[in-house]
One Martini backbone bead per residue (centre of mass of N, CA, C, O) as a GRO file, in nm:
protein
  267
    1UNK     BB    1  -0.851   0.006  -0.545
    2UNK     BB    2  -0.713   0.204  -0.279
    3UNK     BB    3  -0.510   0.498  -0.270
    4UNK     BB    4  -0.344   0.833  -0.257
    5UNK     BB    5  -0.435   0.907  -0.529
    6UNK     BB    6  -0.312   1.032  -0.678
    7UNK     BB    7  -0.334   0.812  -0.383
    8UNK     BB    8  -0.447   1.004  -0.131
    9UNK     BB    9  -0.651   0.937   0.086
   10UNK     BB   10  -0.846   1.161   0.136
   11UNK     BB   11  -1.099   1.405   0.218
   12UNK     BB   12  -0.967   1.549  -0.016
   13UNK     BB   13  -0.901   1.696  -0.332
   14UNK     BB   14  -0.571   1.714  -0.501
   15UNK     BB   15  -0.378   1.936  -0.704
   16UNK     BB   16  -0.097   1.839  -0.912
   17UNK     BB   17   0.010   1.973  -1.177
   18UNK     BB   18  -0.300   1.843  -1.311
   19UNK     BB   19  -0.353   1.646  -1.079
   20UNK     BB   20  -0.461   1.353  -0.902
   21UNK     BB   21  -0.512   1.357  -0.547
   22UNK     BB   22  -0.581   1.072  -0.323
   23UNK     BB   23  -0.707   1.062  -0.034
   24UNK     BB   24  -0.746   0.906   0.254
   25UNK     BB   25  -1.048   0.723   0.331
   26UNK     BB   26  -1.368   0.653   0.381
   27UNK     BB   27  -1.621   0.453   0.289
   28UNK     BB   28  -1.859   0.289   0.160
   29UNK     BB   29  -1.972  -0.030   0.134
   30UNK     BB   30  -1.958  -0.297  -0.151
   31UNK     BB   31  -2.050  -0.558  -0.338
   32UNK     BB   32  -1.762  -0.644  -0.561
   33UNK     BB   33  -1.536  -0.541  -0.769
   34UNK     BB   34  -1.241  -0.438  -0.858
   35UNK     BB   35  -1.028  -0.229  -1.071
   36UNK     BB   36  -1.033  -0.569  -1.256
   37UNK     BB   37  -1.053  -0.740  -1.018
   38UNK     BB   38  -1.039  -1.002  -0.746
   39UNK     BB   39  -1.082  -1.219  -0.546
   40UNK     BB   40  -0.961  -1.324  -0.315
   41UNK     BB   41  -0.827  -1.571  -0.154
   42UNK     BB   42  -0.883  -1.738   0.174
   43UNK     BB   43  -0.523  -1.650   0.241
   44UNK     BB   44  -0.388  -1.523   0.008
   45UNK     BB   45  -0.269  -1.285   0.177
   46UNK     BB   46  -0.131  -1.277   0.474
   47UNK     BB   47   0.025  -1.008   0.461
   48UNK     BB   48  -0.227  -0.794   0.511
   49UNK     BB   49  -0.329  -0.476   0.597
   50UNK     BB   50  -0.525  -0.302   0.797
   51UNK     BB   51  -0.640   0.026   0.824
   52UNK     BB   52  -0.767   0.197   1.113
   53UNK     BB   53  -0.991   0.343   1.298
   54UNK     BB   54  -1.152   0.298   1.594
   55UNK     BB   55  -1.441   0.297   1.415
   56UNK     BB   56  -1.334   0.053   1.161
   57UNK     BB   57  -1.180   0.231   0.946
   58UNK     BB   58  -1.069   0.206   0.636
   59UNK     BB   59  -0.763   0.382   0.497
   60UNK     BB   60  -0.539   0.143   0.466
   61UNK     BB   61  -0.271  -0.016   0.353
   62UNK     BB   62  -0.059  -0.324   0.478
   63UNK     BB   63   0.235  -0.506   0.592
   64UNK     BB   64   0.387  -0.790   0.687
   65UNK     BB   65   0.703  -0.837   0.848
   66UNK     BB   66   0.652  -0.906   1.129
   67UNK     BB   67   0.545  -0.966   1.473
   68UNK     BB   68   0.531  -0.584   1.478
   69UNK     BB   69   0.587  -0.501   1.185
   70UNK     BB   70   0.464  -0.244   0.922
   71UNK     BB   71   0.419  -0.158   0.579
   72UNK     BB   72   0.387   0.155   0.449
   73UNK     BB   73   0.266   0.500   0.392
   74UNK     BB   74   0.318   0.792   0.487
   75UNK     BB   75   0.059   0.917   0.393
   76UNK     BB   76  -0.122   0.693   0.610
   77UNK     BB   77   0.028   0.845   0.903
   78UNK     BB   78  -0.006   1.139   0.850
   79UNK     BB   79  -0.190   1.232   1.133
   80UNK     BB   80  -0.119   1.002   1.325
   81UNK     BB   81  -0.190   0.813   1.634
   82UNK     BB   82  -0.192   0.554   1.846
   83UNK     BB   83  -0.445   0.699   1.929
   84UNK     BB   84  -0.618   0.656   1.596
   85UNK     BB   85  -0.497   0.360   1.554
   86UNK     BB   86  -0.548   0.026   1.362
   87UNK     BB   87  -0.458  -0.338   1.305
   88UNK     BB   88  -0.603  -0.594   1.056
   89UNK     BB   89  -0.551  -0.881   1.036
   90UNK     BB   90  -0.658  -1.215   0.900
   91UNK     BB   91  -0.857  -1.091   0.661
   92UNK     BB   92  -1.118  -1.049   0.399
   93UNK     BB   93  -1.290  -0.835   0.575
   94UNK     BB   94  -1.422  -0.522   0.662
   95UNK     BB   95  -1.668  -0.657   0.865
   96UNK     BB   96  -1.503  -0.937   0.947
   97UNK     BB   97  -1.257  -1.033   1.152
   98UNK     BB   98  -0.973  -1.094   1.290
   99UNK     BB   99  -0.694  -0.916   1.395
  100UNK     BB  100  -0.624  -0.703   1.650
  101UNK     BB  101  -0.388  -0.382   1.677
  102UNK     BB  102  -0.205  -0.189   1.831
  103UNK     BB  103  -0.021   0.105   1.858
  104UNK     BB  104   0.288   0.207   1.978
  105UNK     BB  105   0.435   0.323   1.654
  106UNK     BB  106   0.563   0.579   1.417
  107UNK     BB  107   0.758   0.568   1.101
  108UNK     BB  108   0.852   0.855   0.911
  109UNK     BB  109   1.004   0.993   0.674
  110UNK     BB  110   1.229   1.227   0.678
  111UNK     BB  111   1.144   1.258   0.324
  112UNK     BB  112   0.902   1.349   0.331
  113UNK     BB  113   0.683   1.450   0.037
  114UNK     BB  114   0.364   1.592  -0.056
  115UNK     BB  115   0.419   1.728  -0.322
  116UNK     BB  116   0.587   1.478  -0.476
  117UNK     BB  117   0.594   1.239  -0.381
  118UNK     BB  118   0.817   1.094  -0.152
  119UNK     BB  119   0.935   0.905   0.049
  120UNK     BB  120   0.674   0.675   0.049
  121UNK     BB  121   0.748   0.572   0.402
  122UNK     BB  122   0.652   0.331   0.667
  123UNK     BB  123   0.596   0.241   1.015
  124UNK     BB  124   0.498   0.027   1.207
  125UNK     BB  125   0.406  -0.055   1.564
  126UNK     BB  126   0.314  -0.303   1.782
  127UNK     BB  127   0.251  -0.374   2.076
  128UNK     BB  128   0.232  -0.703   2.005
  129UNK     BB  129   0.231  -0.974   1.904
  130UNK     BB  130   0.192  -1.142   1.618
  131UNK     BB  131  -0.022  -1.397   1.523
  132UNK     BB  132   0.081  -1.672   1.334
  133UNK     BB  133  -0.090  -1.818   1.053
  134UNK     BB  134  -0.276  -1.943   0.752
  135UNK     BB  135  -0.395  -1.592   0.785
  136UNK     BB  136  -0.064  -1.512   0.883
  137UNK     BB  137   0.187  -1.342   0.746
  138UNK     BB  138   0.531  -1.289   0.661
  139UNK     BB  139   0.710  -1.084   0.463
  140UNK     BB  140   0.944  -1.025   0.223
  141UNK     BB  141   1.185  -0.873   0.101
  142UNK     BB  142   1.372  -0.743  -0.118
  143UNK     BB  143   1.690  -0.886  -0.335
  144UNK     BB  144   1.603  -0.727  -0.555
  145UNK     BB  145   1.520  -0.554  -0.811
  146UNK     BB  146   1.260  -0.429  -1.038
  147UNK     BB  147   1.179  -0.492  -1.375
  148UNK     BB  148   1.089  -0.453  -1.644
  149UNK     BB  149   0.804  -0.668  -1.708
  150UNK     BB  150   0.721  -0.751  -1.468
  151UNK     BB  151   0.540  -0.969  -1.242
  152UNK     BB  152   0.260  -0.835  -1.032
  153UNK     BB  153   0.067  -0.828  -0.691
  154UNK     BB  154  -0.226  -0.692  -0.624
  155UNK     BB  155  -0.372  -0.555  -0.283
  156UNK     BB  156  -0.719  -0.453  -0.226
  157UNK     BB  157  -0.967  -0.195  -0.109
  158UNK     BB  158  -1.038  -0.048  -0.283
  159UNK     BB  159  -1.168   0.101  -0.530
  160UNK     BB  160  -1.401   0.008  -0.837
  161UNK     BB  161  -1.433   0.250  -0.875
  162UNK     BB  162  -1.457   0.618  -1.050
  163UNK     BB  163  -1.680   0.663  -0.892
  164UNK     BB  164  -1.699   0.485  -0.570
  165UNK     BB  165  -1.675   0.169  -0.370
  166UNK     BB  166  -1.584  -0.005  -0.100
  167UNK     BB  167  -1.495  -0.319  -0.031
  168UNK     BB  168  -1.509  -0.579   0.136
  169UNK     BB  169  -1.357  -0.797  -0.047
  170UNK     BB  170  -1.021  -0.888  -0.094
  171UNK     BB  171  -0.856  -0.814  -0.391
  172UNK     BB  172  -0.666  -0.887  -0.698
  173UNK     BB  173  -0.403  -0.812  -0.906
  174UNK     BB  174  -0.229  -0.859  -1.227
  175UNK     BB  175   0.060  -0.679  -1.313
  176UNK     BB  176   0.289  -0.455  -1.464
  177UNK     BB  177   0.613  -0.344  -1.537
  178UNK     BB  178   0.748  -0.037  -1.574
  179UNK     BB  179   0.946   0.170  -1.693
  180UNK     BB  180   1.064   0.479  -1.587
  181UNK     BB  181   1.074   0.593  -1.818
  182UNK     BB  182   0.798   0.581  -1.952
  183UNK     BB  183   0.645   0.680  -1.729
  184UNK     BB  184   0.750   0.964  -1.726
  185UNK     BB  185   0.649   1.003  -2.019
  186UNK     BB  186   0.332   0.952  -1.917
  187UNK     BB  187   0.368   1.191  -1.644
  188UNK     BB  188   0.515   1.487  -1.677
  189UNK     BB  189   0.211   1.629  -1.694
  190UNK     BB  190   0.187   1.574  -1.363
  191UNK     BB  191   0.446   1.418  -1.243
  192UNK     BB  192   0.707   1.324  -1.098
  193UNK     BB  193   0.920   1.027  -1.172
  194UNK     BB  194   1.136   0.786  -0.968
  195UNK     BB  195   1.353   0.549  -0.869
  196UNK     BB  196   1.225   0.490  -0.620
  197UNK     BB  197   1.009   0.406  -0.827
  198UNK     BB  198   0.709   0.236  -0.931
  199UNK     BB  199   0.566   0.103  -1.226
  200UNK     BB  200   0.208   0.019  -1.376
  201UNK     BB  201   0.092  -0.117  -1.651
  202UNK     BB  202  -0.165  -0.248  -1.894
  203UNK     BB  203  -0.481  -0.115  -1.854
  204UNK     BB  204  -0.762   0.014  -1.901
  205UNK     BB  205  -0.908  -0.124  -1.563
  206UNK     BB  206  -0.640  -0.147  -1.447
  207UNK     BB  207  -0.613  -0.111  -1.085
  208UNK     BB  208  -0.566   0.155  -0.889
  209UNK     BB  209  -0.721   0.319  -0.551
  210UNK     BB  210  -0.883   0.426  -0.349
  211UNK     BB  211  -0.746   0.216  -0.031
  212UNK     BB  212  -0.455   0.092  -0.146
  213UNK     BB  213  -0.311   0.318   0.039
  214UNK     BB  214   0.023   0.098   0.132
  215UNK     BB  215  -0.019  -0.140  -0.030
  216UNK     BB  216   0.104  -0.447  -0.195
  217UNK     BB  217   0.378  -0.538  -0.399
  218UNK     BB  218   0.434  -0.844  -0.584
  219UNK     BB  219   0.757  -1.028  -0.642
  220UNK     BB  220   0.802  -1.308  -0.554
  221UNK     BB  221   0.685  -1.314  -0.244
  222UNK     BB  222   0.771  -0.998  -0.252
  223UNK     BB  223   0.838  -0.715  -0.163
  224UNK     BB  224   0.809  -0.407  -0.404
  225UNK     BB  225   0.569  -0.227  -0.271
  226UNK     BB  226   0.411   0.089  -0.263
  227UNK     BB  227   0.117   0.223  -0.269
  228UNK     BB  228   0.085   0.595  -0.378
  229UNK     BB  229   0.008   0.709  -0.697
  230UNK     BB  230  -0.181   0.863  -0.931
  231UNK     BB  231  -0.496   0.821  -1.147
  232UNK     BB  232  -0.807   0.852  -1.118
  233UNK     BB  233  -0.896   0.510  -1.204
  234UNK     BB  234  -0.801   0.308  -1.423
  235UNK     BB  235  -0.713   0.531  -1.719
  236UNK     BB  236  -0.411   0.462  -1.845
  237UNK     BB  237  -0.238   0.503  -1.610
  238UNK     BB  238  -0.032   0.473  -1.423
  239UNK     BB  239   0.103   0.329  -1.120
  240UNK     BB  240   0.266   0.445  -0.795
  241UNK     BB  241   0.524   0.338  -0.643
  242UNK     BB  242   0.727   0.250  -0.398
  243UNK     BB  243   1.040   0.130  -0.356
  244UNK     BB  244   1.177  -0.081  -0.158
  245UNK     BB  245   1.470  -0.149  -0.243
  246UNK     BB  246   1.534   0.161  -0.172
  247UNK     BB  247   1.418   0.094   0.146
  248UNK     BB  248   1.568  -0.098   0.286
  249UNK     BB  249   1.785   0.012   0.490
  250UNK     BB  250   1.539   0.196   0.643
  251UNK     BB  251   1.407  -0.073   0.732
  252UNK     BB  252   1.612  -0.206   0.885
  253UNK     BB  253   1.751   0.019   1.072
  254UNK     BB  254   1.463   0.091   1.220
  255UNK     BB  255   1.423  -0.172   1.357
  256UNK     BB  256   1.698  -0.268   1.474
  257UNK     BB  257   1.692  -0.002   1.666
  258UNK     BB  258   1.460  -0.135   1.861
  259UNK     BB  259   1.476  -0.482   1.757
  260UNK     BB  260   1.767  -0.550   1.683
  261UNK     BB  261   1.788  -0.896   1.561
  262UNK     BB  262   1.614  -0.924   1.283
  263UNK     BB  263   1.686  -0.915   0.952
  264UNK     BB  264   1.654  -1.237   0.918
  265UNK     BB  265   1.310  -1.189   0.883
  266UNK     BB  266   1.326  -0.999   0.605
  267UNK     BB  267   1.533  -1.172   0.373
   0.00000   0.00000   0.00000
């Protein structure tokens, strides 16, 4: 799976503070497993959002809010922009099928920082409508916070192992929720994590990677993670999400301002 990891993904590796963040990027694609984890069933994840270059090109994941909003990371939004990106919702292949969408407007975190990766957090807006099938569906806002020890299940096209290759068929892997504490002191001397992040870590071996940044982190059936970054990839160390539940009220504010009444479709 891959991320921005420190998981931002871009076209080169930036060093921060002695850790690695690894920017959105292009990858050839071959057919294997992610880093742990497992071909998704096709249809079981119906609320994945493929982001892509105008050439097709997989470059971050994202989640569909309702019929209209995506909701992803910032870092895979900066320097993008409605005639750069589209949306393939309805697919669990990134060579064929699903459903095209473009983007009408794109809304980043206005204290997103890219040093600190700190309020790693956008929306998408497509232009039309998306149509929901067995294989589109929208996910919930999440009601409660998540703690330590919780059940989390990630899902992306991310690299399946560093270095390697992003995957045709979509990923999916079962993590734990760490800590913020803990999270903190196993990576103290790589970059600070912040209550606003989710930490996973479960063993060396099983985790995210480049391709799964801006993709969903989900407990009991509602979103409450973004890939953010990391250490790549699943090499003992956490993987760091942003935390939905802390930036719940900036995706409500920021979509019914645009789109009236809809936050009861959200929770």
């Amino acid at each position: 799976m891959a991320f921005t990891f420190l998981l931002v993904i871009t076209s080169f590796i930036i060093h921060v503070r002695g850790s690695i963040i690894l920017a959105p990027y292009d990858f050839s694609y071959q057919e294997s497993r992610i880093v742990g984890g497992q071909d998704a069933p096709e249809g079981g994840i119906p609320y994945q959002a493929s982001l892509r270059s105008k050439l097709n090109s997989h470059f971050c994941g994202g989640s569909i809010l309702n019929d209209r909003w995506i909701l992803t990371a910032a870092h895979c939004t900066v320097g993008q922009s409605s005639r750069s990106m589209q949306v393939v919702v309805g697919t669990n292949s990134l060579k064929t099928g699903g459903d095209r969408y473009s983007v009408d407007s794109i809304i980043i975190h206005q204290d997103y920082d890219s040093y600190l990766i700190t309020n790693d957090v956008s929306l998408i807006k497509v232009t039309e409508s998306i149509e929901f099938t067995d294989k589109i569906k929208p996910i919930a806002l999440p009601d409660h916070d998540t703690d330590a020890g919780a059940s989390l299940l990630l899902s992306g096209w991310g690299r399946l192992s560093y270095p390697g290759f992003l995957p045709n068929q979509l990923q999916m892997i079962n993590l734990t929720a760490l800590s913020t504490e803990r999270c903190q002191s196993l990576m103290n001397k790589i970059n600070p994590v912040y209550e606003t992040q989710i930490c996973s870590l479960t063993k060396s071996g099983e985790g995210a990677c480049h391709g799964d940044s801006g993709g969903p982190l989900v407990e009991d059936g509602r979103i409450v993670g973004i890939v953010s970054w990391g250490m790549p990839c699943a090499r003992g160390y956490p993987d760091v999400y942003t935390r939905v539940f802390a930036f719940k009220d900036w995706i409500l504010d920021n979509i019914s301002s645009q789109d009236g009444n809809v936050v009861q479709n959200l929770e």
